[in-house]
N, C-alpha and C positions, 0 to 999 in steps of 0.2 A: 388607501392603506398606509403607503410613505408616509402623507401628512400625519393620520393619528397618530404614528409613531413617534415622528418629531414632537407634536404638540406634548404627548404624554411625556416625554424626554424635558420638555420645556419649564415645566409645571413639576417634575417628581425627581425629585435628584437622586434615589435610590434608582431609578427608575434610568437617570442619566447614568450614573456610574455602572449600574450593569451592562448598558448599551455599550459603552468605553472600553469596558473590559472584554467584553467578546468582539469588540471591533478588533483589539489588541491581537486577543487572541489568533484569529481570523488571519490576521495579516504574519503570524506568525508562521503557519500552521503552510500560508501560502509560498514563503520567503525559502521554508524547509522542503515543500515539494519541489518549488521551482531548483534549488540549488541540486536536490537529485534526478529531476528532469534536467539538466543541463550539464553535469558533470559525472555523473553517477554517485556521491561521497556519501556516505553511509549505506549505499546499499550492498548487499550483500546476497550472491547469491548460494542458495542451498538446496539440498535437494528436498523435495516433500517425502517422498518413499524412495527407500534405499532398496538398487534395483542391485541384486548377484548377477557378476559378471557369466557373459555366455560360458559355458564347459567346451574346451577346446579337447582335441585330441583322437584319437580312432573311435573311443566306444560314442563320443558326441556325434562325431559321424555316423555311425549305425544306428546309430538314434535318427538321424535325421530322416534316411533314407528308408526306415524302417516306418515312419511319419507319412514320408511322403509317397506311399506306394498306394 
């Protein structure tokens, strides 16, 4: 499979230059993961669903115990 790939690379220069470019790519896409595997920079954490906070107070309490009976 490697081989026919070089040879076709060999022979097709459209064929070389697209290989080039997503080797590029590749190496890109790797350099960006690695740097937020190793430092965290760009990431960002968020929440996916916005959770309301618990309800504090006496009627939360009667709530609860009112639950759990």
């Amino acid at each position: 499979m490697i081989w026919r790939i070089v040879r076709d690379a060999l022979w097709d220069g459209h064929e070389r230059k697209r290989l080039y470019d997503e080797a590029l790519d590749f190496m890109k896409l790797r350099a960006e993961r690695w740097k937020v595997a190793r430092h965290g920079v760009g990431l960002e954490k968020k929440a996916v669903v916005a959770v309301p906070p618990l309800p504090t107070g006496p009627s939360a309490e009667a709530a609860s115990e009112s639950q759990g009976a």
